[in-house]
C-alpha positions as CSV (number, residue, x, y, z in Angstrom):
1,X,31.9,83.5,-105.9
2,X,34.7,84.2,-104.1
3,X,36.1,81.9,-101.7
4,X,37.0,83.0,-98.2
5,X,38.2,81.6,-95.3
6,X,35.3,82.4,-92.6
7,X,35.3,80.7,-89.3
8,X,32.9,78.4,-88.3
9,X,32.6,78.4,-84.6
10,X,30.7,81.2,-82.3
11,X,31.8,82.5,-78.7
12,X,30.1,81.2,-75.9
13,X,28.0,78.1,-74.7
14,X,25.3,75.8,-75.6
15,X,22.3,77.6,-77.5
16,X,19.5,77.9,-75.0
17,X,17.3,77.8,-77.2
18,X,18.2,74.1,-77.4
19,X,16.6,73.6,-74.1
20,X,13.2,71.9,-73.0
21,X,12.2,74.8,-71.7
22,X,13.0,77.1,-75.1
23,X,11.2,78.0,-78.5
24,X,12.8,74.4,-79.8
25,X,11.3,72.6,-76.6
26,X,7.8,73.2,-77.6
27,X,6.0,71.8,-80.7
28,X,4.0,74.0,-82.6
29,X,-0.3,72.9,-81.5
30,X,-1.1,72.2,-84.6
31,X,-1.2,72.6,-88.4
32,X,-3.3,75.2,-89.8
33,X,-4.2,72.8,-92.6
34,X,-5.4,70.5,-90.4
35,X,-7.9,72.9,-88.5
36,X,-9.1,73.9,-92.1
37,X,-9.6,70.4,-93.1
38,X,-11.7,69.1,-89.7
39,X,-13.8,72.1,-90.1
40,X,-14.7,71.0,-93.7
41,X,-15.8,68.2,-92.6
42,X,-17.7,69.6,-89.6
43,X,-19.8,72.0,-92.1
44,X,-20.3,69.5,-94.4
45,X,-22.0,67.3,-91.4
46,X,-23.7,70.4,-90.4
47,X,-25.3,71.0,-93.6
48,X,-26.6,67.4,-94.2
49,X,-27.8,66.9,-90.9
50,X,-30.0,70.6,-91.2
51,X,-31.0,68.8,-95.2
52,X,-31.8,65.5,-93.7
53,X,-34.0,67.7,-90.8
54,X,-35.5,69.8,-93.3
55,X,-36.6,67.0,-95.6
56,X,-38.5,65.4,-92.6
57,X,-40.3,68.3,-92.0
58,X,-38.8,69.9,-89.4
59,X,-39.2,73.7,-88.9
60,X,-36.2,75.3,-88.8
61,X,-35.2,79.3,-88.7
62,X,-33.7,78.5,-92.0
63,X,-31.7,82.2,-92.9
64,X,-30.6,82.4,-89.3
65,X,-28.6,78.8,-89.4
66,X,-27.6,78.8,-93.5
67,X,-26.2,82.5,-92.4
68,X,-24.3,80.9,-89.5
69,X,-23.3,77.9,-91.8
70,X,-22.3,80.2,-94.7
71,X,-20.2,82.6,-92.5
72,X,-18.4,79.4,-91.2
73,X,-17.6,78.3,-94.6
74,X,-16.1,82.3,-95.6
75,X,-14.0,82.3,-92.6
76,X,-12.8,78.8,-93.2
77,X,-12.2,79.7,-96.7
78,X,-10.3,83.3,-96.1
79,X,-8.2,80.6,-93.1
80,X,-7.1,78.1,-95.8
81,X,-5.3,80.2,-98.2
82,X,-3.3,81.5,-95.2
83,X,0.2,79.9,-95.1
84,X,2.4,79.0,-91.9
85,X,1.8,77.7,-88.4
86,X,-0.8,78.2,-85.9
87,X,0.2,79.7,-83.0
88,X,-1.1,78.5,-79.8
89,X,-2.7,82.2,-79.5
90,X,-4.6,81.7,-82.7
91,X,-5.7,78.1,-82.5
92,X,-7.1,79.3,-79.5
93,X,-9.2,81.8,-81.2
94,X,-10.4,79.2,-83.5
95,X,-11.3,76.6,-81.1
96,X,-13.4,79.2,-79.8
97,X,-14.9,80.4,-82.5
98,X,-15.6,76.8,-83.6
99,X,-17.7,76.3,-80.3
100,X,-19.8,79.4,-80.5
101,X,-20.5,78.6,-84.0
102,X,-21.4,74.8,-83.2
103,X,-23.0,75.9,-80.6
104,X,-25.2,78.8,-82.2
105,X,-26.4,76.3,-84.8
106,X,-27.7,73.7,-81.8
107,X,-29.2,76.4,-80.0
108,X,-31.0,77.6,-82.8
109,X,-32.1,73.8,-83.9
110,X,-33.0,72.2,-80.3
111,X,-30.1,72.9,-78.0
112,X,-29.4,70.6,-76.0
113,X,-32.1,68.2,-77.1
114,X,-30.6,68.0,-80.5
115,X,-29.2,64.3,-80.8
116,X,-26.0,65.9,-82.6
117,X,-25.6,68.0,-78.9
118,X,-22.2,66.2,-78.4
119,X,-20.6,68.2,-81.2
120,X,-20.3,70.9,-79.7
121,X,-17.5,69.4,-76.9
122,X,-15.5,68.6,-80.2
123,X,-13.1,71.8,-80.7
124,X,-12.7,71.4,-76.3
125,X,-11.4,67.5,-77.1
126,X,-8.9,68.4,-80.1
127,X,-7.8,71.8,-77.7
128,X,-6.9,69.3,-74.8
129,X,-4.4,67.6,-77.4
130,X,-2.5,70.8,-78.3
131,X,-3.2,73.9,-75.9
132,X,-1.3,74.8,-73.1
133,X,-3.3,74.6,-69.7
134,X,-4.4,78.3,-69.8
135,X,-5.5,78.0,-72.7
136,X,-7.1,75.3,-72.7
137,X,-8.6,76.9,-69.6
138,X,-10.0,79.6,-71.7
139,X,-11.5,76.9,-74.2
140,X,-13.2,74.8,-71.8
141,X,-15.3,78.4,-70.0
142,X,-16.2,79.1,-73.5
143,X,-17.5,75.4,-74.2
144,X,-19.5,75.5,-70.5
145,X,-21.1,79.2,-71.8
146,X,-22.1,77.5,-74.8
147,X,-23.5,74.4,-73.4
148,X,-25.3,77.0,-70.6
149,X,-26.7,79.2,-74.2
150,X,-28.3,75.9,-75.7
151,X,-29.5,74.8,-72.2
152,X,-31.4,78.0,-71.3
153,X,-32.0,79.5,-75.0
154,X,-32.8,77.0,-77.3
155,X,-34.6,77.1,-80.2
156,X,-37.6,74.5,-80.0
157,X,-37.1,71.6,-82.7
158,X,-40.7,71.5,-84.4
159,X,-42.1,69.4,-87.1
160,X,-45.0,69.5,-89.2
161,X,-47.5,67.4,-87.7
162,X,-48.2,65.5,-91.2
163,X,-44.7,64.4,-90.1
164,X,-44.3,63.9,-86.6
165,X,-44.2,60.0,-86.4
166,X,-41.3,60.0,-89.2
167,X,-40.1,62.4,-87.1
168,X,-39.8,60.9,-83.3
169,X,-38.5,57.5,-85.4
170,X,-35.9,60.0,-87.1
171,X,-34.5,61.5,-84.0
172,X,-34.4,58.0,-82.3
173,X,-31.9,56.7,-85.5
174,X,-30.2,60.5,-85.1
175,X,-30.0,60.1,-81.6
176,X,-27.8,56.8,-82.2
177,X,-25.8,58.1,-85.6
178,X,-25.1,61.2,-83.5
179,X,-23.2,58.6,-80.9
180,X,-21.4,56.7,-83.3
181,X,-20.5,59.3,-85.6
182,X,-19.1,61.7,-83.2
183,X,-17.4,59.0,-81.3
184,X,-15.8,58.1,-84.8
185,X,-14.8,62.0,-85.3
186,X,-13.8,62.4,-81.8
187,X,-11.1,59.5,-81.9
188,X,-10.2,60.6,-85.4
189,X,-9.5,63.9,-85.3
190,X,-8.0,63.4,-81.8
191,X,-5.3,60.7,-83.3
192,X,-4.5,62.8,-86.2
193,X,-3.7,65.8,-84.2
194,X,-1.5,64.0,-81.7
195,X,-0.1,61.7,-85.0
196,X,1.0,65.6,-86.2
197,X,2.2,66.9,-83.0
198,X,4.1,63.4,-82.4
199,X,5.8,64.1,-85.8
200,X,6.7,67.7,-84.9
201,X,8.2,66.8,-82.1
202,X,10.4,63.8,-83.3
203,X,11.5,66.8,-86.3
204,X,12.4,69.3,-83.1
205,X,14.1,66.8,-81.5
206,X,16.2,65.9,-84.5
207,X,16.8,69.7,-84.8
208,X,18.0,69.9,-81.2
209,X,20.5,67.2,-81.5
210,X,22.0,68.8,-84.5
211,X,22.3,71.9,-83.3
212,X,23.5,70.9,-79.9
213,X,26.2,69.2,-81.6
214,X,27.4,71.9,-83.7
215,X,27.2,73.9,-80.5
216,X,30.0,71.6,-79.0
217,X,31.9,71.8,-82.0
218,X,32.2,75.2,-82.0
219,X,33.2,75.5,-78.4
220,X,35.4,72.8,-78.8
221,X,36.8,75.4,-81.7
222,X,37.4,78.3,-79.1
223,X,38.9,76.3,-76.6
224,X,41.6,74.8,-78.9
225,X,42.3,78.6,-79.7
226,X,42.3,79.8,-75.9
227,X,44.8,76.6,-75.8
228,X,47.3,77.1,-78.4
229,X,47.7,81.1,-77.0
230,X,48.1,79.6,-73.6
231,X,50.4,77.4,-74.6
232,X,52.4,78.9,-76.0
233,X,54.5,80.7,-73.9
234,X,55.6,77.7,-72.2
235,X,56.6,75.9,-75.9
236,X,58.8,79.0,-76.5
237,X,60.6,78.5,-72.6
238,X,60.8,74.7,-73.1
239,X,62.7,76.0,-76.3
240,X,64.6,79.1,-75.1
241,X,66.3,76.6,-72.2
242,X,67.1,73.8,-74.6
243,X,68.9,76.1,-77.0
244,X,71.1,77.7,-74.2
245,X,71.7,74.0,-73.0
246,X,72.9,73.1,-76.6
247,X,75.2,76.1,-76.2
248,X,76.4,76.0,-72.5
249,X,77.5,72.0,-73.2
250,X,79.0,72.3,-76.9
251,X,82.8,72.1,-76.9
252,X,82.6,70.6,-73.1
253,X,84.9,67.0,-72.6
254,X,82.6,64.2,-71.6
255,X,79.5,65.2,-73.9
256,X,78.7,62.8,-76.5
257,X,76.9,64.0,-80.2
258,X,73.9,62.4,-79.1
259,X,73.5,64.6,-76.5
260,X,73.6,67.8,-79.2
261,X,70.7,66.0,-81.3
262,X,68.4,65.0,-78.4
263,X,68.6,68.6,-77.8
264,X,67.6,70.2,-81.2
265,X,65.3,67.1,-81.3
266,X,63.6,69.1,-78.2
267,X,63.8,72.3,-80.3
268,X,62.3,71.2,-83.2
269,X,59.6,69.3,-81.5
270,X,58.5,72.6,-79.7
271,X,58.2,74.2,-83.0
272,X,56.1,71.7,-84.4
273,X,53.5,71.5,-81.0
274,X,53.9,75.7,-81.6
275,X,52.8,75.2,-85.8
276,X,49.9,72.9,-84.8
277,X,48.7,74.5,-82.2
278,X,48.4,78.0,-84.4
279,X,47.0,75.9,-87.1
280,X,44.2,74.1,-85.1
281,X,43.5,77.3,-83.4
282,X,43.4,80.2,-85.9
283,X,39.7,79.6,-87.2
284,X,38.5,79.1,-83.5
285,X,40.8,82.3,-82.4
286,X,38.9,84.8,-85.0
287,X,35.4,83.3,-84.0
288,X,36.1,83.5,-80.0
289,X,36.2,87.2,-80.7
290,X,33.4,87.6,-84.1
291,X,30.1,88.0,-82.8
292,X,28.9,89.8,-85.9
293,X,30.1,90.1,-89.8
294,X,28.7,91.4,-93.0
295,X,25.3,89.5,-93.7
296,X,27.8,88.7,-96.9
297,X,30.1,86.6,-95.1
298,X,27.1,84.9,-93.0
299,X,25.7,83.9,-96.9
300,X,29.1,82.6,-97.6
301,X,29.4,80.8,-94.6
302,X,26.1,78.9,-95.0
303,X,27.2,77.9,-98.7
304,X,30.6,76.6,-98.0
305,X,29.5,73.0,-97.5
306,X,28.0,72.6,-100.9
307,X,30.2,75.0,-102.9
308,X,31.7,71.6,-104.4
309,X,28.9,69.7,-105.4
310,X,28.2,70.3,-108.7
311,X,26.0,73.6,-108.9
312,X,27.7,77.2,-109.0
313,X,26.9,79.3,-105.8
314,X,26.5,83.1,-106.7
315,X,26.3,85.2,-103.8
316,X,25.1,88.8,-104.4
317,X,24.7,91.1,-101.5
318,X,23.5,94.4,-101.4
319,X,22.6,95.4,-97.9
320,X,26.1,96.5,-96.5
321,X,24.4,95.0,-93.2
322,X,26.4,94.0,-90.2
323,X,24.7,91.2,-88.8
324,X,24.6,88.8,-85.6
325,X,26.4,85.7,-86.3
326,X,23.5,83.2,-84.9
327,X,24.8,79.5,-85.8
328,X,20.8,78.8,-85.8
329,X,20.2,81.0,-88.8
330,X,23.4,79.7,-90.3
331,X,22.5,76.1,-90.2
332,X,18.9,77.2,-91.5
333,X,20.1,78.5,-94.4
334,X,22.5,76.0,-94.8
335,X,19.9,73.8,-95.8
336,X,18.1,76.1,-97.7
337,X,21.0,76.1,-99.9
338,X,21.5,72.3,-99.7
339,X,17.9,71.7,-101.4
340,X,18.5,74.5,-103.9
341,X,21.8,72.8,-104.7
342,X,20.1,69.1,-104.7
343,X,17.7,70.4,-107.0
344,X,19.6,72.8,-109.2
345,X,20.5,72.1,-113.0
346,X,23.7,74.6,-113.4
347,X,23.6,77.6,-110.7
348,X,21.8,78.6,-107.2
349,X,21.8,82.0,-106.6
350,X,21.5,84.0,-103.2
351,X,20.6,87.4,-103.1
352,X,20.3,89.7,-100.1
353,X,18.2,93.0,-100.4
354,X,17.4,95.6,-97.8
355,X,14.3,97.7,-98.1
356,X,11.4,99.1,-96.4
357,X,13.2,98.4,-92.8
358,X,13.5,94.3,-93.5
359,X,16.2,92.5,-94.8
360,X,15.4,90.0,-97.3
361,X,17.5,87.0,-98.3
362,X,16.3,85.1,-101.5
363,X,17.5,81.6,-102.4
364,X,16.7,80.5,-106.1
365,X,18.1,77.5,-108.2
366,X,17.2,76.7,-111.8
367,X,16.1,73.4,-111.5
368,X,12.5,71.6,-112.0
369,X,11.0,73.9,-109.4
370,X,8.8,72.6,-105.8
371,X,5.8,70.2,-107.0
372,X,2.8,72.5,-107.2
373,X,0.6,70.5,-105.2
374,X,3.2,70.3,-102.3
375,X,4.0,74.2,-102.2
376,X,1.5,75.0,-99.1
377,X,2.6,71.9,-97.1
378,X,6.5,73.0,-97.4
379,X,7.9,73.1,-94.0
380,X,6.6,70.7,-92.7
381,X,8.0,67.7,-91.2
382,X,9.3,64.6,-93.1
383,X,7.7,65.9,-96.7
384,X,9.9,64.8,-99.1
385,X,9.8,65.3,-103.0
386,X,12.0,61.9,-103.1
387,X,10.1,58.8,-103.3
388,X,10.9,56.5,-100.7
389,X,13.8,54.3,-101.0
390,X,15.7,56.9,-103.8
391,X,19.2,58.9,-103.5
392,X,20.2,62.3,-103.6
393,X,22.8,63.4,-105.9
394,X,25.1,62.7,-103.0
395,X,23.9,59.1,-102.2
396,X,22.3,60.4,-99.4
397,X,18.4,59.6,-99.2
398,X,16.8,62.6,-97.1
399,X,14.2,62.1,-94.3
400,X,11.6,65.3,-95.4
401,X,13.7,67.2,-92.3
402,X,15.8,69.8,-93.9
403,X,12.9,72.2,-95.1
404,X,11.2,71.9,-92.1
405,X,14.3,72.4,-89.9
406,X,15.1,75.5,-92.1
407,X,11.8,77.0,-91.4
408,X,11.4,76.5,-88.0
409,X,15.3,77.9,-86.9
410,X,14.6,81.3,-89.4
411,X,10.8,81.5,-88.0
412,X,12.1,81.3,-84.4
413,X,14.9,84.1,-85.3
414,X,12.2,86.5,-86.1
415,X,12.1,85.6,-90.1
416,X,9.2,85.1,-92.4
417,X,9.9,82.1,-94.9
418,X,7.8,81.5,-98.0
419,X,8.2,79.6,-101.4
420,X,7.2,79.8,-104.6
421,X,8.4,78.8,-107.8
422,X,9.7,81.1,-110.7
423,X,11.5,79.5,-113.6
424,X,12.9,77.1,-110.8
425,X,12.8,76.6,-106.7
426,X,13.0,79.9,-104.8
427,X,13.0,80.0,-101.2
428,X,12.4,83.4,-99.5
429,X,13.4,85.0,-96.2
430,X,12.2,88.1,-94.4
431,X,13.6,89.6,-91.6
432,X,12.4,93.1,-89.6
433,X,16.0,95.0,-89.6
434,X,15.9,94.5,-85.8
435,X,16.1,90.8,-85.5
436,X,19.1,90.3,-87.7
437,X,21.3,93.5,-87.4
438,X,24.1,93.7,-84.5
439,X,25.6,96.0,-82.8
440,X,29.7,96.0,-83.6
441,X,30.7,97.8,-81.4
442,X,29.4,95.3,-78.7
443,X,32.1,94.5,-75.9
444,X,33.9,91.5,-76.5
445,X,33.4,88.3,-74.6
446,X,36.5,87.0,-73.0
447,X,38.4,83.9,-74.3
448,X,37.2,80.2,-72.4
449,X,39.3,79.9,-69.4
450,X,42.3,76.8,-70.0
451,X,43.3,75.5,-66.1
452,X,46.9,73.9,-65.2
């Protein structure tokens, strides 16, 4: 791979995006996994309560609520082998759905004089931990609807007659369970949602702090450059007038040597402010004016921190694509590359297609590969594959954040991430042409303004 010199600072201010009030301000509601997993547990407490009713005799439509059951289960099922976040959008939509169907199955089993009646308020008490206030909005009409269904249209709760004294002691102990158990799931499900969103946010917030102070490095960079070209007109008078003072007082009676050397001392001082001025200055200089480069150089720039440590970084890129230089999508792949090169045995390779109108950027290494039964949690915050208390090759133990901070900068620039493993780790990044190309031809901004 072929070592360049690209700069590492970008025009302008502060990211907004590192704002409270940006993409990085707001935690994601919730897992998807986690919706997945409470509605397992839901079904599973649907179907042994409608066993436990059946047993004792009670008269239920029975292909009406297995079918509501059973379509639960398929839509849970098709849900889980999704991968990603839940927008707040779609864990509306299942909040919602997981009302109407509790609330289906009550209505058609007693409504509201079904001792497990409570249930049905559970989806509206794990929405009021992660939806935003409209939405929650939303939630809670659909809740009252449902509570308004099982209160007008219920379903009487019969039982055999044979049975009916087991039966009014049954509903007395269900009447209780259904208290304590859904108390129990309540509280549960309501600290492990806010446990996760707690997490998320600590992982945002450590996100935001990096960024914001690469930010100020980088503007730090362009103002240095602004500096040493506005500086340096008045280092090359400082030296024009002390080298026509060495020449107006040679030869003159009165003027000592030292004189002479104070003023080439002045001379050669102004030369060396000029040389480290153009030094500190000529990486900020090119940046203050590159807003976009070849999606090759953006590649090379995210690598340039690791290219020494250890693994060989191949770069191929095929695209020809002139893309925005977003420091976000730099850092992210940054440490896409930094747990490729952790992990790697010999090589990491980065590849960069473009087909089908998407741009595609492919990070593999030939390592040991992701642990299979971690691959559809990856992303998320603080999972590490490093057991606690252990190194990385660099002596640096990792807190589960780089993955997740990857993800979440490349998702908010308009990328899909995945991974998968294939004779070692490979990260994968998919961008619509839209969200990553730049126009070149773009105005440039102008340079930070230096005041007297």
């Amino acid at each position: 791979m072929t070592r360049s010199h690209f700069p590492s600072t970008v025009a302008g201010g502060p990211d907004p995006r590192l704002g409270a009030g940006g993409p990085l301000g707001r935690a994601e509601p919730v897992r998807r996994r986690t919706l997945v997993a409470l509605r397992w547990v839901a079904l599973a407490g649907q179907a042994s309560a409608v066993l436990a009713a059946w047993l004792l005799g009670a008269q239920l439509p029975f292909l009406p609520v297995l079918a509501v059951i059973l379509a639960a289960a398929a839509a849970n099922l098709a849900l889980g082998g999704r991968q990603g976040r839940v927008s707040p959008r779609e864990a509306l939509a299942q909040l919602v759905l997981d009302t109407v169907q509790t609330g289906t199955l009550l209505t058609l089993t007693g409504g509201t004089g079904n001792p497990f009646a409570l249930f049905v308020l559970a989806p509206l008490t794990i929405g009021a931990s992660v939806l935003p206030r409209r939405q929650l909005y939303v939630l809670g009409t659909a809740t009252a609807l449902t509570v308004l269904t099982m209160t007008l249209l219920p379903v009487p709760l019969v039982f055999a007659a044979a049975s009916a004294r087991t039966a009014d002691t049954a509903m007395d102990v269900a009447a209780v369970l259904a208290l304590a158990i859904g108390g129990l799931f309540l509280a549960l499900s309501t600290h492990r949602v806010s446990s996760e969103l707690s997490a998320t946010e600590n992982a945002l917030q450590a996100t935001r702090m990096g960024l914001a102070r690469e930010q100020r490095l980088q503007h730090l960079g362009g103002v240095v450059a602004a500096a040493a070209h506005e500086m340096g007109t008045p280092l090359a008078t400082i030296k024009l007038v002390a080298g026509e003072l060495a020449d107006d007082l040679s030869g003159r009676e009165g003027i000592g040597p030292d004189v002479g050397a104070d003023l080439a001392l002045l001379q050669s001082s102004a030369d060396r402010c000029r040389d480290i001025l153009r030094s500190m200055g000529s990486a900020g200089k090119d940046d203050l004016h590159l807003h976009s480069a070849p999606l090759s150089d953006l590649l090379e720039e995210a690598a340039r921190p690791h290219l020494n440590r250890g693994a060989e970084i191949c770069i191929d890129d095929t695209t020809g694509a002139i893309v925005r230089r977003d420091p976000a999508v730099i850092h992210a792949l940054r440490n896409l590359v930094q747990n490729a090169v952790d992990f790697a045995a010999t090589r990491v390779n980065v590849t960069a297609a473009r087909e089908a109108g998407r741009i595609t950027v492919t990070i593999r290494d030939d390592g040991p590969g992701y642990p299979p039964h971690l691959l559809g949690r990856l992303g998320e915050p603080y999972l590490t594959t490093r057991r606690q208390g252990t190194e990385g090759p660099d002596g640096y133990e990792g807190m589960g954040l780089g993955l997740f901070i990857g993800r979440t900068l490349l998702e908010r620039s308009g990328g899909r991430v995945s991974f998968a493993n294939d004779g070692g780790a490979v990260a994968r990044v998919s961008w619509p042409e839209a969200a990553l190309l730049a126009d070149d031809r773009a105005v440039l901004r102008p340079n930070p303004a230096i005041s007297d």
